[in-house]
KOLMARNU-625424 format. One record per residue (C-alpha): residue number from 1; x, z, y. Coordinates in Angstrom, 1 decimal, padded with zeros to 4 digits. Each point is the difference from the previous one (the first is absolute). Example, Ala and Ser with C-alpha at 12.3 -4.5 7.8 and 13.67 -1.06 7.14 Angstrom:
2
  resi       X       Z       Y
     1   012.3   007.8  -004.5
     2   001.4  -000.7   003.4
% end
This chain:
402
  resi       X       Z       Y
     1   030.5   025.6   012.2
     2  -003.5   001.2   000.1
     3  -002.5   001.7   002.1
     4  -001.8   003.2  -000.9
     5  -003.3  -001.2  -000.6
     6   001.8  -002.4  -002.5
     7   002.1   002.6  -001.9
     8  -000.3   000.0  -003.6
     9  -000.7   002.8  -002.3
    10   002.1   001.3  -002.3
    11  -002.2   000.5  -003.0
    12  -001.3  -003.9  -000.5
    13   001.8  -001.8   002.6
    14  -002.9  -001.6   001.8
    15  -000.1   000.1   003.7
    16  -002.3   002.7   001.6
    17  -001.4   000.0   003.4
    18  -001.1  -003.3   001.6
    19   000.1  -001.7  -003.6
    20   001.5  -003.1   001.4
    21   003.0  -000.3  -002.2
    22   002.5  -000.4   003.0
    23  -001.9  -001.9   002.6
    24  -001.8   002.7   001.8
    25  -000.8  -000.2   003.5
    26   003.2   002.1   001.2
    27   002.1  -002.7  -000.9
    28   002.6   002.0  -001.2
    29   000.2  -001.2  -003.0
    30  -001.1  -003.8   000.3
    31   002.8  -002.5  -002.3
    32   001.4  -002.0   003.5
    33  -000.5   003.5   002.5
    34   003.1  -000.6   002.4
    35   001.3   003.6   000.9
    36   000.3   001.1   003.5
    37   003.0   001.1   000.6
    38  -000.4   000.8   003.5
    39  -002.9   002.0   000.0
    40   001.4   003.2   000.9
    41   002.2  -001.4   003.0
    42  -001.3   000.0   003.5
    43   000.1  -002.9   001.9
    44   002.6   000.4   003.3
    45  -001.6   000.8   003.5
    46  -001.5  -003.3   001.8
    47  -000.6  -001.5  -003.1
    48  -003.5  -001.4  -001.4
    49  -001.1   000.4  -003.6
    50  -000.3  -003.7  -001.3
    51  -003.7  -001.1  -000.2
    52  -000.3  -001.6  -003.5
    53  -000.9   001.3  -003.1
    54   000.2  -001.5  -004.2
    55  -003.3   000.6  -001.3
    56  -000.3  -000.8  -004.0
    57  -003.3  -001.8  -001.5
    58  -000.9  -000.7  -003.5
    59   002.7  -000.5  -002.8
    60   003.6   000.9   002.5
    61  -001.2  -002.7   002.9
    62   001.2   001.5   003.0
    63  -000.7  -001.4   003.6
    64   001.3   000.5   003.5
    65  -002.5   001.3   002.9
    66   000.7   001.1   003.1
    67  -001.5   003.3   001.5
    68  -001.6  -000.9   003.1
    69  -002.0   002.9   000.6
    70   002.9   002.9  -000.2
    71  -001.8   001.6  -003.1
    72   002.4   002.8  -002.2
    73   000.9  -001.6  -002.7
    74   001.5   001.6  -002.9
    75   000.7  -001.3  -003.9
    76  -003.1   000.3  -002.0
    77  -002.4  -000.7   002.7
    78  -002.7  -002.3  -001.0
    79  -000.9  -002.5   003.2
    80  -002.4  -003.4   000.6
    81   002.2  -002.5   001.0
    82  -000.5  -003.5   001.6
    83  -001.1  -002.6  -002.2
    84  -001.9  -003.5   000.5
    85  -002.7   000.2  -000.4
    86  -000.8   003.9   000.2
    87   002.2   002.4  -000.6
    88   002.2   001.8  -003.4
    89   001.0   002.9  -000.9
    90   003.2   001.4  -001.5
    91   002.4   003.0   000.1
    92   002.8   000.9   002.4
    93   003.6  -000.6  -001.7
    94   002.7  -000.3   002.5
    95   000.5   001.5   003.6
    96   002.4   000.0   002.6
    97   003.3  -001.5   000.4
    98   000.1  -001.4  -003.4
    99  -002.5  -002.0   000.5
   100   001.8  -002.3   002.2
   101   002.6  -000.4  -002.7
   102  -002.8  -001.1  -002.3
   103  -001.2  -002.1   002.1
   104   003.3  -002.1   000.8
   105   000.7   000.1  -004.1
   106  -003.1  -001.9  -000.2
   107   000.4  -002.7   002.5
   108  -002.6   001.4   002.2
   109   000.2   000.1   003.5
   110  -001.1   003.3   001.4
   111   000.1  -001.2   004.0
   112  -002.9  -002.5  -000.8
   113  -003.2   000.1  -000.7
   114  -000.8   002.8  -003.2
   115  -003.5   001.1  -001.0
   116  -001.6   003.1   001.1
   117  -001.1   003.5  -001.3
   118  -003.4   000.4   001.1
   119  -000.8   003.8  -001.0
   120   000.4   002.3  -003.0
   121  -001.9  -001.0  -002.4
   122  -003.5   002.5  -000.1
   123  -001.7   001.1  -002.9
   124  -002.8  -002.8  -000.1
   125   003.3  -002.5   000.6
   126   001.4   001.3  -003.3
   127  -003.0   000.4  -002.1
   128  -000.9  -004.1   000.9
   129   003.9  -000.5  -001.3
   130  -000.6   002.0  -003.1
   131  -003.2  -001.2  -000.8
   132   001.3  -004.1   000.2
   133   003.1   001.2  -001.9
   134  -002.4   001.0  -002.8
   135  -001.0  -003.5  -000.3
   136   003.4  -001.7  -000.1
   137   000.0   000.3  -004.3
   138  -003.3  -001.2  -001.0
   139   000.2  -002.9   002.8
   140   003.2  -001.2  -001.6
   141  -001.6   000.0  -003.3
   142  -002.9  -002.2   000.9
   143   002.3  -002.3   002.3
   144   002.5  -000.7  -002.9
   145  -003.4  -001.4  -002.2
   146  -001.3  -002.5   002.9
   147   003.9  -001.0   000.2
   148   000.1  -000.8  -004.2
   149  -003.4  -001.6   000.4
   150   001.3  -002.3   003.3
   151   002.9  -001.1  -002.9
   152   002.3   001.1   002.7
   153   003.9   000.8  -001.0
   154   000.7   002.9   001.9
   155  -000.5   003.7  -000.5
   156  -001.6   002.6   002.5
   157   002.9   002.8  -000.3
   158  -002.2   002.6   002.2
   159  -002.4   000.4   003.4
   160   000.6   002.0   002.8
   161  -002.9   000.7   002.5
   162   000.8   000.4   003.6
   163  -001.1   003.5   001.1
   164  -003.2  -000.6   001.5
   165  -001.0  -002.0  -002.6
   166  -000.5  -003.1   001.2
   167   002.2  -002.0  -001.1
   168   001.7  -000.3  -003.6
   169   003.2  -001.6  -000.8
   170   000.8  -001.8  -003.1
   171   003.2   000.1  -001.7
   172   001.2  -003.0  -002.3
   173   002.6  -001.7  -001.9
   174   000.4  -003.3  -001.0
   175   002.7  -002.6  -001.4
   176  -001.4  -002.7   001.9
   177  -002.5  -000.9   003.2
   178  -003.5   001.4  -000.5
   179  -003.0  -001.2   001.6
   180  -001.8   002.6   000.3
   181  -002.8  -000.8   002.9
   182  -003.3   000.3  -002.6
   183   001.9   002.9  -001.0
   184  -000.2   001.6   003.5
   185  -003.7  -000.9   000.2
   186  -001.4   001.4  -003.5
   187   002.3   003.2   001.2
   188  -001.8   000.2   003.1
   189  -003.3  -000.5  -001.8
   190   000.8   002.9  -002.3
   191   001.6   002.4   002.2
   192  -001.1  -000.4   003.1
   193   002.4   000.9   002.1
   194   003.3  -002.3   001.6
   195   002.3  -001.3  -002.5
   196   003.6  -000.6   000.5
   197   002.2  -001.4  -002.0
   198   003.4   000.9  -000.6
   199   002.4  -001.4  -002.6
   200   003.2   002.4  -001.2
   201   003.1  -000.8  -002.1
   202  -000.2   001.4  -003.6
   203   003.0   002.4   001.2
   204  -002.6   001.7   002.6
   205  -002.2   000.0  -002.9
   206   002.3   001.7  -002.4
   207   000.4   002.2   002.9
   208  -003.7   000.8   001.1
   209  -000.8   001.0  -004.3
   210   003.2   001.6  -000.9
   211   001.5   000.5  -003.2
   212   003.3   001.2  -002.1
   213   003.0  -002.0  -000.6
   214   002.2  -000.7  -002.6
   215   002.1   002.6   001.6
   216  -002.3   002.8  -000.5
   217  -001.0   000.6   003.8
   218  -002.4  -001.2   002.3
   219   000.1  -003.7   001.4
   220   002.3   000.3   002.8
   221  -002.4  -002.4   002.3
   222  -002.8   002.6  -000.6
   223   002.1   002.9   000.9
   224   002.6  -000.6   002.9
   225   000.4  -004.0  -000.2
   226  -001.6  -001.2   003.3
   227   001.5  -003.1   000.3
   228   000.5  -002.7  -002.8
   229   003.3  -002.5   000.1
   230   000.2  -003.0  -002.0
   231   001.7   000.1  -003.6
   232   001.9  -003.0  -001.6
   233   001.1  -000.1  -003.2
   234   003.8  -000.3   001.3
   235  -000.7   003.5   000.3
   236   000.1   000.9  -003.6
   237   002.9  -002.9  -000.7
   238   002.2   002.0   002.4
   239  -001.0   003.3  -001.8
   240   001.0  -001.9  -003.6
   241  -003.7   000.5  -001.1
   242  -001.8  -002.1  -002.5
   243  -002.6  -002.0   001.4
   244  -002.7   001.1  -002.1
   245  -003.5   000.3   002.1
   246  -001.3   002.3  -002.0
   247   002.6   002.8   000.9
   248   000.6  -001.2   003.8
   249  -003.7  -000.3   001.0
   250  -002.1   002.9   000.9
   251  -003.6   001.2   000.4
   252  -000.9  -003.2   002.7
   253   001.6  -002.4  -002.4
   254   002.6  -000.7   002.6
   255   003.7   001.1  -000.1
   256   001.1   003.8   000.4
   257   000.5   001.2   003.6
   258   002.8   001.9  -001.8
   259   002.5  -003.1  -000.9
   260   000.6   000.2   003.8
   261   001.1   003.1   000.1
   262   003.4   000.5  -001.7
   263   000.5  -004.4   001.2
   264   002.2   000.7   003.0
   265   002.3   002.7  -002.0
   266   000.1  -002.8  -002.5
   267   001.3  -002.7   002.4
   268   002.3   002.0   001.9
   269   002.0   001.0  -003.6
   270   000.0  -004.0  -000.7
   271   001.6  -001.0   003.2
   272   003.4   001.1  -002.4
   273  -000.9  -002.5  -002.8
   274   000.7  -003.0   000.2
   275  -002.6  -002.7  -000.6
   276  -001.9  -000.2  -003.4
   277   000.6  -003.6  -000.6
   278   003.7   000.6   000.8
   279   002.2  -001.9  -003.0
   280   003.4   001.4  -001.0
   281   002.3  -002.9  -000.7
   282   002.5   001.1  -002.7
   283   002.2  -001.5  -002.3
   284  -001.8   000.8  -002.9
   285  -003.3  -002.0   001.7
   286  -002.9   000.9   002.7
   287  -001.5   003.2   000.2
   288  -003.7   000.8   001.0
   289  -001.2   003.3   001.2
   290  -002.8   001.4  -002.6
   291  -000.9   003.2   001.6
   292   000.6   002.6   002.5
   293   000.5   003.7   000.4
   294  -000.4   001.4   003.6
   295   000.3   003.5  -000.5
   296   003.4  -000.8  -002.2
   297   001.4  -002.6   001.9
   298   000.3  -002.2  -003.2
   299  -000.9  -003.6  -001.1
   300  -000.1  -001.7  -003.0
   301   001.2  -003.5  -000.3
   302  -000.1  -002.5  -003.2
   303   002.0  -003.3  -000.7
   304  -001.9  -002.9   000.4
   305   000.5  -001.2  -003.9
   306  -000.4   003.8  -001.3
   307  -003.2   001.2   001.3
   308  -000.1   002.8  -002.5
   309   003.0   002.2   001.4
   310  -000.4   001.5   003.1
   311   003.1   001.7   001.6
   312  -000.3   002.5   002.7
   313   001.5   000.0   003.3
   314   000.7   002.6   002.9
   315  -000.7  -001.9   003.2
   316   003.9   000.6   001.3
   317   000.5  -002.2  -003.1
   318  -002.6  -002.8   000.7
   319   001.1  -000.1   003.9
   320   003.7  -000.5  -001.5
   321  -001.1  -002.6  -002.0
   322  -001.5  -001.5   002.7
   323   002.7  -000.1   002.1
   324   002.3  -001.5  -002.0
   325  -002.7  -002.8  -000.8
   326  -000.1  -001.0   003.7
   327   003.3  -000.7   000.3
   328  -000.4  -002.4  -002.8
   329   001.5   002.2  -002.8
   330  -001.5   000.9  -003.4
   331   000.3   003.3  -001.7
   332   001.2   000.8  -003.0
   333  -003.3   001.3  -001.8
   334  -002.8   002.1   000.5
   335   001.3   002.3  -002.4
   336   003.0   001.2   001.7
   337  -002.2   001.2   002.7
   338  -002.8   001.7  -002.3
   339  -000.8   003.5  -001.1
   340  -000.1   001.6  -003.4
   341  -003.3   001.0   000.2
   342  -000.5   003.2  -002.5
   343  -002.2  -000.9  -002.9
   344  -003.3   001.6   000.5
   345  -000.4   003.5  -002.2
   346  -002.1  -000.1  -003.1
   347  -003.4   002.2   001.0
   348  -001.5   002.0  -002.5
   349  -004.1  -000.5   000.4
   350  -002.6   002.7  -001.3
   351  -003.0  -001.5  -001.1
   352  -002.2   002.6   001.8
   353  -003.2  -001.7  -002.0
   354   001.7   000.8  -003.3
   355   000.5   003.6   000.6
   356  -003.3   000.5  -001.4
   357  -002.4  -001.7  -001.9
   358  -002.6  -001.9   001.5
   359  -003.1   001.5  -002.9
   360   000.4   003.2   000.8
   361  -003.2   000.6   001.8
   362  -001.7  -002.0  -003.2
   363  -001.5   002.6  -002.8
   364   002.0   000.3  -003.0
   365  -001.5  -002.4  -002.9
   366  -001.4   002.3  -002.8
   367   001.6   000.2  -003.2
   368  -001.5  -000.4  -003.3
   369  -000.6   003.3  -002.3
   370   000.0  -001.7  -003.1
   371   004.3  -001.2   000.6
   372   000.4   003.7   001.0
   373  -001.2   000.9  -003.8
   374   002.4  -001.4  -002.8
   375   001.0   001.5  -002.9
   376   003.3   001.9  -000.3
   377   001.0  -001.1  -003.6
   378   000.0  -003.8   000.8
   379   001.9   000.8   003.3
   380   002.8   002.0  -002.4
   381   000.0  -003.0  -002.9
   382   000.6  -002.3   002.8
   383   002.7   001.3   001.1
   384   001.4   000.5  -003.3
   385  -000.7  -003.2  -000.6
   386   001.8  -001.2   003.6
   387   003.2   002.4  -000.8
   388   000.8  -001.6  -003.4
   389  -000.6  -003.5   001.3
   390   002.9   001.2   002.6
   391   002.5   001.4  -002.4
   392   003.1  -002.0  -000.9
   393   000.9  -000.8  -003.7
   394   003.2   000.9  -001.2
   395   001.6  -001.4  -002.9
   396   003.6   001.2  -001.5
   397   002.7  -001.5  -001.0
   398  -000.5   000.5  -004.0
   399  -003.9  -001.5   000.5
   400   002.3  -003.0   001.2
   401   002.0  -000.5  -002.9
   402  -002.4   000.9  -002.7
% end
């Protein structure tokens, strides 16, 4: 969904209008803009419109305030907002009814105290906020240097000025603790302005600088992702991935958001297997279960003493066995239970490289003229020569006997 000012052309594909590529001031098209459903419904009669408002700042933050003076609000406004000290400045997102809901989805109690709107913001309120925004990239240059030179292990991931200006908050990671009070004070030299610091997760990083994933899309926490769970590894053992970090880690270094996805589809289709470490008792000798196929309803089990062979069982079959092992009774073998699996059809492979040749872009090598040039009559002796070496000798019967 986009707004008009950010509606692309058709000849290059770049956006046209306000040149924001999707985070223009109407909001319309802003990567976490909740839709109001409910804007074209009237309100019943005796009822009060509900006072708060969402207001979005720098990099999808979005805040609650409460709109003390009655102003009209609509989406896209931009208004100065209570702040300590001063005051900021960011852009209308949410109005009405829906805000509530917002509010109660992120634990925030909208019957106690909430900041203020003071005003709309003016023209001299929006030109301080533009000017200290202008400042934000060359500060974070010069801020990750004195951290380097202060040998301190963590990283400055970006600066957000409040929007009067005075005051400047620093966002960081780091593995461990950081001291960072002669920090503060060379950054207050420098600067001069208030510091804060503010440390983030390396999954709010991932999601402040974007990216691509292995998928081909967008990062899902930079997009609609507001809210990050945890993500074990059981996650993947229950999917029947490998464990390889490489392939389960994404842009933060942390596990995908995505394992947890499909994980409650996955766990309501194993409630019908039975255990992994179940052992089938037979009378051939134990069984262990090798491997598992949800979306078949299969498992493959393997004799204790004859690793190698694997034998595959429906779970009807395994339950069976099962059952007849808790009343203290062995079965017969696995392979009265098993299926024939179908061997696996041979698959002809084109080499799509060896189509062609890989020198054909190089220039053809040059022949010599002189091997062009040879003289006819040894060409015709040599072959005379060749075609009697090649005929056979025949020798009669009287040649024998004389």
């Amino acid at each position: 969904m986009a707004c008009t000012n950010c509606s692309t052309s058709t000849k290059d594909g770049t956006p046209r209008g306000c040149k924001n590529n999707g985070t223009c001031g109407t909001d319309s098209c802003n990567k976490l803009t909740v839709f109001d459903w409910l804007s074209n419904m009237s309100l019943p009669n005796g009822e009060v419109a509900f006072d708060c408002v969402e207001v979005r700042f720098k990099n999808g933050r979005k805040e609650f305030y409460r709109n003390t003076e009655k102003i009209t609000l609509s989406i896209g406004d931009v208004v100065a907002t209570e702040a300590s000290p001063g005051h900021d400045v960011g852009i209308v997102t949410l109005t009405g009814e829906l805000v509530k809901i917002q509010m109660k989805k992120k634990g925030v109690d909208f019957k106690g105290e909430v900041p203020k709107i003071y005003r709309k913001a003016s023209q001299k309120d929006i030109d301080i906020w533009s000017d200290a925004r202008d400042k934000e990239e060359p500060m974070k240059v010069k801020a990750r240097e004195i951290a380097i030179r202060l040998n301190l292990e963590m990283k400055i991931s970006d600066i957000e000025f409040q929007g009067d200006g005075s005051k400047a908050i620093f966002y960081y990671t780091a593995n461990d603790r950081v001291d960072f009070r002669q920090l503060i004070k060379e950054f207050a030299q420098s600067f001069k302005t208030r510091i804060e610091m503010k440390q983030v997760g390396f999954r709010q990083e991932a999601a402040r600088l974007g990216g691509i994933g292995s998928c081909g899309r967008e990062l899902c926490c930079s997009t609609w992702l507001t809210d990050f769970r945890s993500v074990n590894t059981s996650a993947a053992r229950y999917q029947q991935l490998s464990l390889n970090p490489q392939k389960l880690a994404g842009q933060c270094g942390k596990l995908k958001c995505c394992l947890n996805y499909e994980l409650d589809t996955y766990l309501d289709a194993l409630k019908d297997f039975p255990e992994f470490e179940t052992k089938l008792h037979t009378e051939k000798g134990d069984a262990i279960c090798q491997k598992q196929d949800i979306f078949k309803g299969l498992m493959w089990f393997a004799y204790t003493d004859n690793f190698a062979n694997w034998h595959v069982l429906k779970i009807e079959h395994v339950k069976e066995i099962i059952a007849l092992n808790k009343e203290k009774k062995r079965a017969t073998s696995l392979e009265d239970f098993a299926l024939e699996m179908a061997p696996l059809p041979e698959k002809d492979f084109n080499n799509a490289m060896g189509q062609e040749s890989l020198t054909r872009f190089d220039q053809p090598k040059r022949k010599n003229k002189n091997n062009k040039k040879k003289k006819p009559s040894n060409q015709n002796n040599s072959n005379n020569t060749n075609n009697s070496k090649k005929k056979p000798i025949i020798i009669s019967k009287n040649d024998v006997k004389k």
